[in-house]
OpenMM code with the backbone's topology and positions (N, CA, C; nanometers):
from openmm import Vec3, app, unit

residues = "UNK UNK UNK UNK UNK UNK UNK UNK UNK UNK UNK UNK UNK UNK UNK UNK UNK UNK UNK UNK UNK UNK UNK UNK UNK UNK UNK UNK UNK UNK UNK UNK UNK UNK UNK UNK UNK UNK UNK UNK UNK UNK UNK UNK UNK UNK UNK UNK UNK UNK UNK UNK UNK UNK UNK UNK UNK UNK UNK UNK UNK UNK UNK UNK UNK UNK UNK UNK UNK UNK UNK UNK UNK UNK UNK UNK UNK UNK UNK UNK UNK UNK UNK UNK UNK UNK UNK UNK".split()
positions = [
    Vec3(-1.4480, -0.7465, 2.3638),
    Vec3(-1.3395, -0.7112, 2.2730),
    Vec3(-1.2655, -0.5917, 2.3306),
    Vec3(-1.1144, -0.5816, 2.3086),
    Vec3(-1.0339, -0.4966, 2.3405),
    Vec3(-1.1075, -0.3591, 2.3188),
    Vec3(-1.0878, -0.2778, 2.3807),
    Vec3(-1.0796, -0.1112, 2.2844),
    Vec3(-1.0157, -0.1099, 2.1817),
    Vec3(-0.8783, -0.1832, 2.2178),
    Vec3(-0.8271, -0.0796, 2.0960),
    Vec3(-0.8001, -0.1802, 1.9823),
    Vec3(-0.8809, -0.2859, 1.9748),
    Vec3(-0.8973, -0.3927, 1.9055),
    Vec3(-1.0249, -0.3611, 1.8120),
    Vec3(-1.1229, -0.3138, 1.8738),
    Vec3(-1.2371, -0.2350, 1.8580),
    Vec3(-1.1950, -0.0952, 1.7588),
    Vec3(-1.0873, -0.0284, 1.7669),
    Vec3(-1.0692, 0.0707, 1.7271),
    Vec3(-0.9760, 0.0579, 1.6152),
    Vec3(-0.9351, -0.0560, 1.5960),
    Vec3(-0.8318, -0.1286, 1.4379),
    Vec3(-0.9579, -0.1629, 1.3782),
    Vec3(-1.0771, -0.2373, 1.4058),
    Vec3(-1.1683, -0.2594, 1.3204),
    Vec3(-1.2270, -0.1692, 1.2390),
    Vec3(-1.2528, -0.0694, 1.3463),
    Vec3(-1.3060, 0.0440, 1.2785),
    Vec3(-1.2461, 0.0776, 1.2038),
    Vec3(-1.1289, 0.0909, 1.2160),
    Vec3(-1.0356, 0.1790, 1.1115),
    Vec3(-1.0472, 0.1043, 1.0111),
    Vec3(-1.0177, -0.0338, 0.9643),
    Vec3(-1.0060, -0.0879, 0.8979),
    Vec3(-1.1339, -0.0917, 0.8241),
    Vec3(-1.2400, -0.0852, 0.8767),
    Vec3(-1.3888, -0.0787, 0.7694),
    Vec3(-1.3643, 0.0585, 0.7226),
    Vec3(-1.3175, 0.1709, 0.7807),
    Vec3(-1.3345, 0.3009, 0.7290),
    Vec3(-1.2607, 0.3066, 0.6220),
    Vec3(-1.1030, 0.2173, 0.6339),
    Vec3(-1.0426, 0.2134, 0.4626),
    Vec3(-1.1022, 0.1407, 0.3879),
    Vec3(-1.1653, 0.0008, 0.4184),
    Vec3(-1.2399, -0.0093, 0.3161),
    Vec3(-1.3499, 0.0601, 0.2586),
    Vec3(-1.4090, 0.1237, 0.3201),
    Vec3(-1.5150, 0.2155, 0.3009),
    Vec3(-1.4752, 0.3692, 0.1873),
    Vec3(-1.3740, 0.3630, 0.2277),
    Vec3(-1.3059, 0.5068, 0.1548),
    Vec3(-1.2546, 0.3704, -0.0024),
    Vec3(-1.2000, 0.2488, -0.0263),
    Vec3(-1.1684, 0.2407, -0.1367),
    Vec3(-1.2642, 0.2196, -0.2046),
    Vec3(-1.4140, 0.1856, -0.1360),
    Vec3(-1.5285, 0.1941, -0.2573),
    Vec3(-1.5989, 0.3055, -0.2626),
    Vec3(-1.5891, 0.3990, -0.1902),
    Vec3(-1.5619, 0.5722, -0.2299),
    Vec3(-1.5115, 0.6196, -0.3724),
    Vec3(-1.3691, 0.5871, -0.3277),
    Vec3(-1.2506, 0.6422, -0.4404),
    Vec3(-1.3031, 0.5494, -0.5663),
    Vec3(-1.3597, 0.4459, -0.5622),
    Vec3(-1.3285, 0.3760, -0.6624),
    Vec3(-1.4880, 0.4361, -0.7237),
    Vec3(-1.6010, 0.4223, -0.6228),
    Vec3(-1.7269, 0.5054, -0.6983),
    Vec3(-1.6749, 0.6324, -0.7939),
    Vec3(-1.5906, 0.7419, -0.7267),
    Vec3(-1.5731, 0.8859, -0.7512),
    Vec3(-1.4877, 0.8581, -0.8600),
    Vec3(-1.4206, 0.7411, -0.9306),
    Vec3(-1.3370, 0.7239, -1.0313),
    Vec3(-1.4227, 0.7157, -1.1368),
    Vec3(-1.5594, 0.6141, -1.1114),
    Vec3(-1.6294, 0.6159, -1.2464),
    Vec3(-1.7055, 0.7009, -1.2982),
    Vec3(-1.7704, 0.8250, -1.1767),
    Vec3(-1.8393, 0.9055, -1.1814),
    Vec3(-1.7722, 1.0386, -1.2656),
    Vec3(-1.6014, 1.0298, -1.2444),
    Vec3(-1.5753, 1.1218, -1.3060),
    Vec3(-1.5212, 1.0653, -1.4591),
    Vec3(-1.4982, 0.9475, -1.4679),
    Vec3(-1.4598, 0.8699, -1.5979),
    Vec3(-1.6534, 0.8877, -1.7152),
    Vec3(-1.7255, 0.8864, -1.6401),
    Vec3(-1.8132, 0.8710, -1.7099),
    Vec3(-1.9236, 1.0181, -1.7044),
    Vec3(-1.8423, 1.1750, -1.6641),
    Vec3(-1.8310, 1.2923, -1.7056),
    Vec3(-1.9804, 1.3264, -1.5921),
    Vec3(-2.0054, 1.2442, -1.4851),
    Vec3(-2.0762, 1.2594, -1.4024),
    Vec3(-2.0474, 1.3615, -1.2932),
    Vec3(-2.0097, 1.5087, -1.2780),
    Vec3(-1.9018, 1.5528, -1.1975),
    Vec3(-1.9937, 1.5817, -1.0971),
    Vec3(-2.1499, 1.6276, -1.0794),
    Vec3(-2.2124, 1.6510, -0.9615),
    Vec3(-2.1609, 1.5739, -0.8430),
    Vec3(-2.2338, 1.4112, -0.9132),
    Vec3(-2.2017, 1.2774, -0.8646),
    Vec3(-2.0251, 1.2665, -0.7771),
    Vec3(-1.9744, 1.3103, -0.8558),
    Vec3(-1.8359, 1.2948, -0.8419),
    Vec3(-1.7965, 1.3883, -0.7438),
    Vec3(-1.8705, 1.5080, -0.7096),
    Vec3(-1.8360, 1.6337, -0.6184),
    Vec3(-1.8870, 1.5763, -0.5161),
    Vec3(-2.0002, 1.5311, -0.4705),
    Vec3(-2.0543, 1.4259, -0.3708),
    Vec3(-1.9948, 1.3474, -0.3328),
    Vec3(-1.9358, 1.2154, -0.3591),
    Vec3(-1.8454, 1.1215, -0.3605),
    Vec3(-1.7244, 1.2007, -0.2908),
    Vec3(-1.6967, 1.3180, -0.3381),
    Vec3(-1.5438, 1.3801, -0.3121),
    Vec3(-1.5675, 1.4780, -0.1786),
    Vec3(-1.6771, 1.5174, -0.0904),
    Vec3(-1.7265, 1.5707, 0.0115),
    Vec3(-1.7384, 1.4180, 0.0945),
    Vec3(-1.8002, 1.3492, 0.0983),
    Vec3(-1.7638, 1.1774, 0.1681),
    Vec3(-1.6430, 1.1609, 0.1910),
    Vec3(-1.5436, 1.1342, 0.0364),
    Vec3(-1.4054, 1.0847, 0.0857),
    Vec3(-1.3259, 1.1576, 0.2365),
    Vec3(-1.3392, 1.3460, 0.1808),
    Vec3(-1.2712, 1.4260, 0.2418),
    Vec3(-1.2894, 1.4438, 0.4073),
    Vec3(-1.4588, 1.3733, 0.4325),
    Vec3(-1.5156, 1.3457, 0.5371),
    Vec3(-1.4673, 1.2264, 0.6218),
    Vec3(-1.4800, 1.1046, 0.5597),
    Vec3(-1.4460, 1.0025, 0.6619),
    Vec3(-1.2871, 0.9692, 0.6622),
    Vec3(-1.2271, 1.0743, 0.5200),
    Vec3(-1.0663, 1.0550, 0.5633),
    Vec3(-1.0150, 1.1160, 0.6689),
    Vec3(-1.0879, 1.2298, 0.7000),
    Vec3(-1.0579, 1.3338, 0.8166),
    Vec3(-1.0667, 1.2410, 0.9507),
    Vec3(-1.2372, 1.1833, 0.9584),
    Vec3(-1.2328, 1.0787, 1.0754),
    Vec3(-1.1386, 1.0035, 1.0798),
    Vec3(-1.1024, 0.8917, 0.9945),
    Vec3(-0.9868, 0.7808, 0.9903),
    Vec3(-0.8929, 0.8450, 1.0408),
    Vec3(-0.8234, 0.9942, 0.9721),
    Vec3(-0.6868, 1.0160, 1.0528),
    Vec3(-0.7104, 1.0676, 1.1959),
    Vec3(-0.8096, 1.0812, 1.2636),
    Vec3(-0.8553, 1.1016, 1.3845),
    Vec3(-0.7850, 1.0120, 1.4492),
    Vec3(-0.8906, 0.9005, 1.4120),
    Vec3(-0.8860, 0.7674, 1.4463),
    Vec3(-0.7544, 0.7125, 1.4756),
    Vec3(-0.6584, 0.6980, 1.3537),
    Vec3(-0.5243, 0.6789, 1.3798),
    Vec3(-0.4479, 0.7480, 1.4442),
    Vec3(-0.5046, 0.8665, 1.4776),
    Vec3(-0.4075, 0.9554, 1.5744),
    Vec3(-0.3602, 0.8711, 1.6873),
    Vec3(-0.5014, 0.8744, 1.7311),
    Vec3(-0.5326, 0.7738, 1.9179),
    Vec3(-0.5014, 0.6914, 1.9108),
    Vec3(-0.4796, 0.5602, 1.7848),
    Vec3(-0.4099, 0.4002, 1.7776),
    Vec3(-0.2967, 0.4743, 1.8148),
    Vec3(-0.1900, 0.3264, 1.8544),
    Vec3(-0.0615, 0.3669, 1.8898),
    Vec3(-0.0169, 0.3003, 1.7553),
    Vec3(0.1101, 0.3664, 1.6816),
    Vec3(0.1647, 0.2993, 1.5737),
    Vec3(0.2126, 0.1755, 1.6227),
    Vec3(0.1721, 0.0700, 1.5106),
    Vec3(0.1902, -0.0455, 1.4705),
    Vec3(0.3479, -0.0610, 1.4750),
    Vec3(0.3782, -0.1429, 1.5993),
    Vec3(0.5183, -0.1999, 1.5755),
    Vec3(0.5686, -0.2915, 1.4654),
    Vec3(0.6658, -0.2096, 1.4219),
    Vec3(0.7506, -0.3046, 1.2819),
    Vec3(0.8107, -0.3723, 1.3576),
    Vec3(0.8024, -0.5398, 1.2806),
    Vec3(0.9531, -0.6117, 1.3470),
    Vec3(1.0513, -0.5249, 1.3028),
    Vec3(1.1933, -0.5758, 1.3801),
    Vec3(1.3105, -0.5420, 1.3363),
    Vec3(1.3266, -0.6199, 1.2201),
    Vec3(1.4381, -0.5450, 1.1539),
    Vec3(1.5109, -0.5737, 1.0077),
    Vec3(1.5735, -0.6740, 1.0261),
    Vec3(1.6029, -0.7758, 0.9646),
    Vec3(1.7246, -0.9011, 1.0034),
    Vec3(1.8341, -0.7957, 0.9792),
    Vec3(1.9466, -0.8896, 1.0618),
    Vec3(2.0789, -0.8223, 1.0417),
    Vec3(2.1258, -0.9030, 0.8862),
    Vec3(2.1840, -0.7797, 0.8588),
    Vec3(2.2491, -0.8072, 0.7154),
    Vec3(2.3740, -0.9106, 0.7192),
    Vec3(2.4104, -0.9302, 0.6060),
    Vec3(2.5525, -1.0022, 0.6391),
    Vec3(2.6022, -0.9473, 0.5276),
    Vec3(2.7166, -1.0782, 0.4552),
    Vec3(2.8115, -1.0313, 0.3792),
    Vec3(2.7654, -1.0961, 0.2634),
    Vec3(2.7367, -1.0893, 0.1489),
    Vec3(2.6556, -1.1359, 0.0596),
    Vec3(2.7810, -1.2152, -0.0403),
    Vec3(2.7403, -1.2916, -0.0502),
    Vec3(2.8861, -1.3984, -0.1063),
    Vec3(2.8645, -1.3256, -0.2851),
    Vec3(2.9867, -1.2993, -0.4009),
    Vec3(2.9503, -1.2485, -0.4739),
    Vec3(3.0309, -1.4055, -0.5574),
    Vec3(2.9831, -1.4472, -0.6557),
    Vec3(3.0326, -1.5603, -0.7809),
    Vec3(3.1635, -1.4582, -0.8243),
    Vec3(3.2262, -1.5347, -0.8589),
    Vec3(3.3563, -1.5428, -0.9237),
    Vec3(3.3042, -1.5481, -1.0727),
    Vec3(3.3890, -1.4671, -1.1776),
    Vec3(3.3411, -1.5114, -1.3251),
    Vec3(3.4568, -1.6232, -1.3431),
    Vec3(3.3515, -1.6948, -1.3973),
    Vec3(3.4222, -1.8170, -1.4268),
    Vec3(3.4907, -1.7862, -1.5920),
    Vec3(3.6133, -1.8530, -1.5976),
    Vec3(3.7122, -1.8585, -1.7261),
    Vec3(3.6239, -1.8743, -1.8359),
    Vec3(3.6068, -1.8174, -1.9366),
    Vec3(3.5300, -1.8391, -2.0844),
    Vec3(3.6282, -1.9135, -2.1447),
    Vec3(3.5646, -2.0051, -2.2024),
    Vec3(3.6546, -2.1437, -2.2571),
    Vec3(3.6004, -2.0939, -2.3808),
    Vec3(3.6838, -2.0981, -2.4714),
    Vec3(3.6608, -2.0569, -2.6121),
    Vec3(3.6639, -2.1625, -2.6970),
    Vec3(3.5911, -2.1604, -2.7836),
    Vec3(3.6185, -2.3072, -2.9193),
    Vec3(3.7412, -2.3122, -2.9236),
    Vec3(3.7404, -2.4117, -2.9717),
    Vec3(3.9128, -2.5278, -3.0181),
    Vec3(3.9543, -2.4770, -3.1651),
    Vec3(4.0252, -2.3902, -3.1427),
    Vec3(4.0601, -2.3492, -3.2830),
    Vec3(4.1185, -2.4626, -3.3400),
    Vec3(4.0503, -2.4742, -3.4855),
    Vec3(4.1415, -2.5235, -3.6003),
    Vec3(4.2078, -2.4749, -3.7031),
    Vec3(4.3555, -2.6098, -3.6603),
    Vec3(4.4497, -2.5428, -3.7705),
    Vec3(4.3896, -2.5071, -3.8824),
    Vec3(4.4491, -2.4219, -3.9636),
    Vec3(4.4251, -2.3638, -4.0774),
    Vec3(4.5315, -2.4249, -4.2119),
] * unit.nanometer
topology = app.Topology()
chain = topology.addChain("A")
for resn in residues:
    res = topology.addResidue(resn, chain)
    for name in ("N", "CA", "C"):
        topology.addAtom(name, app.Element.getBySymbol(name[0]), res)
């Protein structure tokens, strides 16, 4: 496997790894657990530090280009046809 094919994986387990982090440290503090929750929040602050390491050394991810725009056709309001008045 590539290096740096090797090194998107990683990254990519490390975000998943951090959203069942965040999502542990959500219930811990929903359910007034804050030790728990201070723990959880020394982890996050830990392997987020690695990850942005990590992404330093990836090279950013090329965006395709934007399509070119055009001229966006706009509708015409069409005539409001009103009831058929009757004589009175």
């Amino acid at each position: 496997m590539e290096p740096m094919a090797e090194q998107r994986g990683r990254l990519a387990m490390m975000e998943d790894q951090l959203a069942v982090l965040q999502a542990r440290y959500e219930l811990a503090m929903s359910a007034f657990k804050f030790d728990e929750a201070n723990t959880l929040q020394q982890k996050i602050a830990a392997l987020e530090a690695e990850r942005r390491l990590l992404a330093e050394t990836l090279p950013s991810a090329t965006l395709a280009p934007e399509p070119p725009t055009g001229i966006v056709p706009m509708l015409g309001k069409r005539p409001r046809r009103g009831r058929a008045r009757r004589p009175r």
